[in-house]
DSSP file (Angstrom, degrees, kcal/mol; ACC not computed):
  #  RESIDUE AA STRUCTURE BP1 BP2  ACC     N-H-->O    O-->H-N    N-H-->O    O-->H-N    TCO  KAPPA ALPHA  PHI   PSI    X-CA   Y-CA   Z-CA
    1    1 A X              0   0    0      0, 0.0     2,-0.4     0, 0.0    52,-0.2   0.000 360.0 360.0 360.0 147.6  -64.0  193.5    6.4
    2    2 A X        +     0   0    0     50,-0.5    50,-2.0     2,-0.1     2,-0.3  -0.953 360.0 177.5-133.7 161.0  -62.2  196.5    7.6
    3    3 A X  E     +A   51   0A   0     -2,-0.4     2,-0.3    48,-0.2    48,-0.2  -0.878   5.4 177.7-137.7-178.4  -59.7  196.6   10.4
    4    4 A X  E     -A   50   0A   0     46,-1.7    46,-3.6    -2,-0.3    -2,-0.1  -0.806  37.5-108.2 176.3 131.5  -57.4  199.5   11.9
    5    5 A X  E     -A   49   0A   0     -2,-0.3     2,-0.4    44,-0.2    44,-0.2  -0.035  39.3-167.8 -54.2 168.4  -55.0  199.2   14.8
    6    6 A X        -     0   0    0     42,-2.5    42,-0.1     1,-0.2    44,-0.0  -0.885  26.5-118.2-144.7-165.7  -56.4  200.9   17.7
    7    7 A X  S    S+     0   0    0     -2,-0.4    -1,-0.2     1,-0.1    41,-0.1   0.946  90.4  85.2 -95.1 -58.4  -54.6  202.0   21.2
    8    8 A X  S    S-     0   0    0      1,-0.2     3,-0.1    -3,-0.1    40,-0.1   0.414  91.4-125.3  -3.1 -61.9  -56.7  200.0   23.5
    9    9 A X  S    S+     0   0    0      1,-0.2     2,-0.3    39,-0.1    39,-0.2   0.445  82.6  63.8  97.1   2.9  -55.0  196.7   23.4
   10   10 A X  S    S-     0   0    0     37,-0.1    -1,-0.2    38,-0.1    38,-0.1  -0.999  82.5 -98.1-155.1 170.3  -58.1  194.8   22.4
   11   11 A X        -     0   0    0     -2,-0.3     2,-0.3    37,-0.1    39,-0.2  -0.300  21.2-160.1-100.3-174.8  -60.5  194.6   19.6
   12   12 A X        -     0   0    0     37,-1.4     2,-0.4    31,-0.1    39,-0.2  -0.813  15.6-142.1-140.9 154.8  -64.3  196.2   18.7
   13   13 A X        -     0   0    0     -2,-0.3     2,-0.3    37,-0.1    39,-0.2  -0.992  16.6-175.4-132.4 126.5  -66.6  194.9   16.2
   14   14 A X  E     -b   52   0B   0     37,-2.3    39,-3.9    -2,-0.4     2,-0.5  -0.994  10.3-155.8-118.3 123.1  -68.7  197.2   14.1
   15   15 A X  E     -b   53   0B   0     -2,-0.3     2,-1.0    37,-0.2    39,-0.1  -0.831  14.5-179.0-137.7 125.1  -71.2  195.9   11.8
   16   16 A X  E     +b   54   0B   0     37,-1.1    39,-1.7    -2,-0.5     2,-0.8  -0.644  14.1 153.3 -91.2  98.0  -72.7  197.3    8.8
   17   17 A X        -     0   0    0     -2,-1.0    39,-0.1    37,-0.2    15,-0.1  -0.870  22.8-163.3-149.8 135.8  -75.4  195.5    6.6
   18   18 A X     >  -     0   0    0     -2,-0.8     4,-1.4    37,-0.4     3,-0.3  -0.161  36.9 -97.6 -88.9 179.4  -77.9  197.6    4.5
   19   19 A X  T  4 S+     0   0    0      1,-0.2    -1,-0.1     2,-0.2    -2,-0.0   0.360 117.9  66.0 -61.4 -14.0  -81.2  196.7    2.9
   20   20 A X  T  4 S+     0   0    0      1,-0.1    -1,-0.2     3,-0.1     3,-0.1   0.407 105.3  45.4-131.0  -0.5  -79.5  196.1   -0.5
   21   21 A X  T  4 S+     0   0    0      1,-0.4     2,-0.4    -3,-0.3    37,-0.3   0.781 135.4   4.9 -73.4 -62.6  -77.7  193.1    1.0
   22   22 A X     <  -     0   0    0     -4,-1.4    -1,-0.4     1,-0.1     6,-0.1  -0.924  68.2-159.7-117.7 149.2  -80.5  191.5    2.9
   23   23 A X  S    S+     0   0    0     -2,-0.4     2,-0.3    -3,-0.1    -1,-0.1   0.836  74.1  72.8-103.4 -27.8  -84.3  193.1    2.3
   24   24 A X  S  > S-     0   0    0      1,-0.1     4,-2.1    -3,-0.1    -2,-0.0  -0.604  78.4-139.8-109.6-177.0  -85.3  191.7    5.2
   25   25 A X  T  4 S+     0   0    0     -2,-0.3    -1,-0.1     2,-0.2     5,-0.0   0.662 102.4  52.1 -83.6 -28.2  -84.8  192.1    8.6
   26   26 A X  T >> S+     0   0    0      3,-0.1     4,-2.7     4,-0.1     3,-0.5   0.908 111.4  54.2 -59.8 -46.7  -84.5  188.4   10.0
   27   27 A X  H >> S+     0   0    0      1,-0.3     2,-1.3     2,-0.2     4,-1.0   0.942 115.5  36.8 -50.8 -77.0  -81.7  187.9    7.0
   28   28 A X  H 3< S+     0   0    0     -4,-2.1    -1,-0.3     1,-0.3     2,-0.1  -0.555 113.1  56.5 -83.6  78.3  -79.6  191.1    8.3
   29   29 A X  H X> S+     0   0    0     -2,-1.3     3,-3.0    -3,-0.5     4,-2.3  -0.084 115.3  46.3 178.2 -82.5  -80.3  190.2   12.2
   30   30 A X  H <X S+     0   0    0     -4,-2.7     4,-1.5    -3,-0.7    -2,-0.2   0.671 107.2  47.8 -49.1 -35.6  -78.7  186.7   11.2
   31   31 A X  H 3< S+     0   0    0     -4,-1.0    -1,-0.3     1,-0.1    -3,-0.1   0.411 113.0  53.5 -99.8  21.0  -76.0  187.6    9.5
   32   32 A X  H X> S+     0   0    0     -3,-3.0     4,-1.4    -5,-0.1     3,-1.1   0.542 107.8  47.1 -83.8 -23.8  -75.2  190.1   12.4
   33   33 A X  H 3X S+     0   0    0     -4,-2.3     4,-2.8     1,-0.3     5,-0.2   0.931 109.6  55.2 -90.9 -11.9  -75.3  187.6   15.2
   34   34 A X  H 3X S+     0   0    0     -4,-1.5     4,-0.5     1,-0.2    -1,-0.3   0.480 110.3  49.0 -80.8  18.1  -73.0  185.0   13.1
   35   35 A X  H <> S+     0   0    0     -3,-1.1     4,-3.0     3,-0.1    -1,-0.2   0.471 111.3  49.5 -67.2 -39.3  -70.5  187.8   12.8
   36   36 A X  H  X S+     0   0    0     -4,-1.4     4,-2.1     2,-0.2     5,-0.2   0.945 114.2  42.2 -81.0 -45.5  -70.7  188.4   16.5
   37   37 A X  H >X S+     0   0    0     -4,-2.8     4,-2.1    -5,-0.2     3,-0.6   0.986 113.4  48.7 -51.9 -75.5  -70.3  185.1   17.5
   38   38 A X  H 3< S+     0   0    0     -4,-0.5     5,-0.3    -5,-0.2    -2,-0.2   0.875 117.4  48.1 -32.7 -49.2  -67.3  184.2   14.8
   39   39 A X  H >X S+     0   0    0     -4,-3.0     3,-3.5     1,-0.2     4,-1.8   0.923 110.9  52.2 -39.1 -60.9  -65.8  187.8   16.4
   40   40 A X  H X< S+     0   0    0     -4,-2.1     3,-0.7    -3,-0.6     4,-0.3   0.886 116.6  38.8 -42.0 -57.2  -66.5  186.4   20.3
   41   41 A X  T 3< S+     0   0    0     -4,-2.1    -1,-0.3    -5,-0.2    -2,-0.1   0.170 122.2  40.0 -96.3  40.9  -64.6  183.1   19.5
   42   42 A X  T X> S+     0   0    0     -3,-3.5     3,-2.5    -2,-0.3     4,-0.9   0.063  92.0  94.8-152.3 -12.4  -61.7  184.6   17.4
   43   43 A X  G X< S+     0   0    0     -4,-1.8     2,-3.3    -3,-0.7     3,-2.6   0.809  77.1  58.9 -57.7 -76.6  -61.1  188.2   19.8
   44   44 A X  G 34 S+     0   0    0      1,-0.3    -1,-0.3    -4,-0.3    -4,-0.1   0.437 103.4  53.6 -44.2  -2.8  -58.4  186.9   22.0
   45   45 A X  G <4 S+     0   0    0     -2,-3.3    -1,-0.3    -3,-2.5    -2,-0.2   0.680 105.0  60.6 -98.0 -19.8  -56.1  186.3   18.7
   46   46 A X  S << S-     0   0    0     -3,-2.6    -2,-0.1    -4,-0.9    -3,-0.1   0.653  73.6-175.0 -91.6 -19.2  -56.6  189.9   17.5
   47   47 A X        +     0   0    0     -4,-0.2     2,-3.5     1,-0.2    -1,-0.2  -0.099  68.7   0.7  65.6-153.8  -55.3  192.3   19.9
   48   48 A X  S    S+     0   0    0     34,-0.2   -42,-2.5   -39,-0.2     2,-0.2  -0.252  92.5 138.1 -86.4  66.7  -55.7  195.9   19.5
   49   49 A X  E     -A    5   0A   0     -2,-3.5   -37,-1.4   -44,-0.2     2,-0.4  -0.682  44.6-150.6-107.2 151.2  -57.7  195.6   16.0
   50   50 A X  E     -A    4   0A   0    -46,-3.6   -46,-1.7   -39,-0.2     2,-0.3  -0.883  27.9-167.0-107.6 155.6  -61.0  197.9   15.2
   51   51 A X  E     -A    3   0A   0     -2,-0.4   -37,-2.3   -48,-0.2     2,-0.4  -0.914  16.0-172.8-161.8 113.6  -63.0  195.4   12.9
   52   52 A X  E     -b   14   0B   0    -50,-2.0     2,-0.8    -2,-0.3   -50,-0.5  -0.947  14.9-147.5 -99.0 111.2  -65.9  196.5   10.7
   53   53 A X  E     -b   15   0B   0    -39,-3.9   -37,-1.1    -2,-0.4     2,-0.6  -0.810   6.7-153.4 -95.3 121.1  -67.8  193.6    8.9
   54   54 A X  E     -b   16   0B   0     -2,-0.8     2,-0.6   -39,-0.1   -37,-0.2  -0.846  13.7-136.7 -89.2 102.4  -69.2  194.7    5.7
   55   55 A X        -     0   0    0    -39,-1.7   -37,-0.4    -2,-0.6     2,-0.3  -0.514  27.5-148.4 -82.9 109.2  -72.1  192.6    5.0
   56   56 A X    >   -     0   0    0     -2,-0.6     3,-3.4     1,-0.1     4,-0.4  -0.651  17.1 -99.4 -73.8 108.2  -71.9  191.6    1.0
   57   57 A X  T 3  S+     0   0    0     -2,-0.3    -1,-0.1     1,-0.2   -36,-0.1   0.084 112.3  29.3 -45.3 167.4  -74.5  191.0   -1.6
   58   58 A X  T >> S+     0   0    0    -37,-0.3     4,-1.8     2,-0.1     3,-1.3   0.467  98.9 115.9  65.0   2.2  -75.6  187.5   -2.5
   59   59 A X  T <4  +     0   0    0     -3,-3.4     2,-2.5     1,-0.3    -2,-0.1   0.971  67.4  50.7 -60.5 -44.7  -74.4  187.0    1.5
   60   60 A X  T 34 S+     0   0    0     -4,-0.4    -1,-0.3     1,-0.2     3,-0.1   0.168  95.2  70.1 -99.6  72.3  -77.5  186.1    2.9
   61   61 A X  T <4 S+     0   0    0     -2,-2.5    -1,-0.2    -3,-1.3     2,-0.2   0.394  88.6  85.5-118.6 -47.7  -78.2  183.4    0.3
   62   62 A X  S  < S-     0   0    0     -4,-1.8    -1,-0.2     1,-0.1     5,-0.1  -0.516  82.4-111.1 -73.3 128.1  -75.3  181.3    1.9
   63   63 A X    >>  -     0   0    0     -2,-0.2     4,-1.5    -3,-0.1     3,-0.8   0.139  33.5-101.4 -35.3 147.5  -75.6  178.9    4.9
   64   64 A X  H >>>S+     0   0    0      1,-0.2     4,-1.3     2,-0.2     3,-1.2   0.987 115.0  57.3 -48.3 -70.0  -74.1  179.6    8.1
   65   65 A X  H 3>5S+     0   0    0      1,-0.3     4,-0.5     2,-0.2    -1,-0.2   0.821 106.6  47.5 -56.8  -4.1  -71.3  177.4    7.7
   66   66 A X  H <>5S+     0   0    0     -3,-0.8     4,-1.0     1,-0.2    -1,-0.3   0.977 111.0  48.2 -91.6 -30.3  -70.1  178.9    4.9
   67   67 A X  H <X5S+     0   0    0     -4,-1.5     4,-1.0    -3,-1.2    -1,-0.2   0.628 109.1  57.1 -77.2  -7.0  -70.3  182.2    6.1
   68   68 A X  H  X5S+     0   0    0     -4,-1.3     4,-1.2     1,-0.2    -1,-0.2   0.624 106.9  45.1 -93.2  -3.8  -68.6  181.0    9.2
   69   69 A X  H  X<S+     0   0    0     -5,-0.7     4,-1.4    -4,-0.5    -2,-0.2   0.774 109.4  57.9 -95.2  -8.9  -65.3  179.6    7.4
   70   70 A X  H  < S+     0   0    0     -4,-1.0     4,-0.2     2,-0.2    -2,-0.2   0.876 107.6  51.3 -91.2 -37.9  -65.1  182.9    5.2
   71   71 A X  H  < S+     0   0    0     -4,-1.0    -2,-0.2     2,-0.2    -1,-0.2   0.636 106.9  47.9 -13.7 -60.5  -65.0  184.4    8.6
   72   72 A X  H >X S+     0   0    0     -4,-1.2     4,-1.0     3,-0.2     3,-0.7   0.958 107.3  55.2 -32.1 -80.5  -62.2  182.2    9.9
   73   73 A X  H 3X S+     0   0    0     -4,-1.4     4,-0.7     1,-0.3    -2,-0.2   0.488 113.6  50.3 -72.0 -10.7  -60.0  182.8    6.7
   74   74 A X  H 34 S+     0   0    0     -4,-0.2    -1,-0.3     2,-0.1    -2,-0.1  -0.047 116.4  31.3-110.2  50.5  -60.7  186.5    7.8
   75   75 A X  H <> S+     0   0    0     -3,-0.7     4,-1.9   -37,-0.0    -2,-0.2   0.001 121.4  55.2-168.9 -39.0  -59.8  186.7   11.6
   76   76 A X  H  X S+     0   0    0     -4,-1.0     4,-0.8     1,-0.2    -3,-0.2   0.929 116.0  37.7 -64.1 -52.8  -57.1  184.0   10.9
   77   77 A X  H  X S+     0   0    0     -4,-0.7     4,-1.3     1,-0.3    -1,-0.2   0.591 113.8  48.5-121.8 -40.5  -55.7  186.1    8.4
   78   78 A X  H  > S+     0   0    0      2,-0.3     4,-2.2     3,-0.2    -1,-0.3   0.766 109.2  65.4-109.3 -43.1  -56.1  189.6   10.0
   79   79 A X  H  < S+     0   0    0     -4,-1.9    -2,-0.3     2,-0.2     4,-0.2   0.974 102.4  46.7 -51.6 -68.5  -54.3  187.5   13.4
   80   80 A X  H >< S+     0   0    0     -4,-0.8     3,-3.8     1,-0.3     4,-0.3   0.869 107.8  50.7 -74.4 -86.7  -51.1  187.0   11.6
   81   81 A X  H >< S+     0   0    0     -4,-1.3     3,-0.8     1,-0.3    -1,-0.3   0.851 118.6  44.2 -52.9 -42.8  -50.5  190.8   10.1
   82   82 A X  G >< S+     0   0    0     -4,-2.2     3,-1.5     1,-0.2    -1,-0.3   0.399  84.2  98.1 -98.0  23.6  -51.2  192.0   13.7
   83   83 A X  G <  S+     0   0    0     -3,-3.8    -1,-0.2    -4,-0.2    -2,-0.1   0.830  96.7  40.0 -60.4 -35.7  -48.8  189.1   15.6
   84   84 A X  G <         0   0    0     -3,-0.8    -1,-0.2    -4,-0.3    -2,-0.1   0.390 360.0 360.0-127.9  45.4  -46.2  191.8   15.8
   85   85 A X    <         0   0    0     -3,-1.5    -1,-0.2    -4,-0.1    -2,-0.1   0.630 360.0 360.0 -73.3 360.0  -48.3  195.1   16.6
């Protein structure tokens, strides 16, 4: 994941996941909308962040819930450096 302040005052989600993570097209279609969801129930902690999820090999091997707590520990984590933009 990549994040950058932005002026806005609230955050954007961008997501990037190639062929050479998941080959097919159900895989990467799944591991964008559990990115979009985790974003949706984690924006109001982030403020004025741009946030790119970079979609990882051996990710769509792993179950939703794990990919949604790896998620967490990155929006939790990403809350806290930007509590006092």
């Amino acid at each position: 994941m990549l994040t950058r302040p932005n002026e806005l005052g609230y955050p954007r989600l961008g997501l990037a996941v190639s062929r050479k993570v998941a080959k097919s097209a159900v895989a990467r279609n799944r591991l964008k909308r559990i990115g979009r969801e985790s974003f949706r129930r984690h924006q109001r902690d982030l403020g004025g962040l741009d946030c790119v999820l970079l979609g990882r090999s051996g990710a769509s091997e792993q179950d939703n819930a794990v990919l949604f707590a790896s998620l967490e520990r990155h929006w939790r984590r990403f809350a806290q450096l930007c509590a006092p933009c």
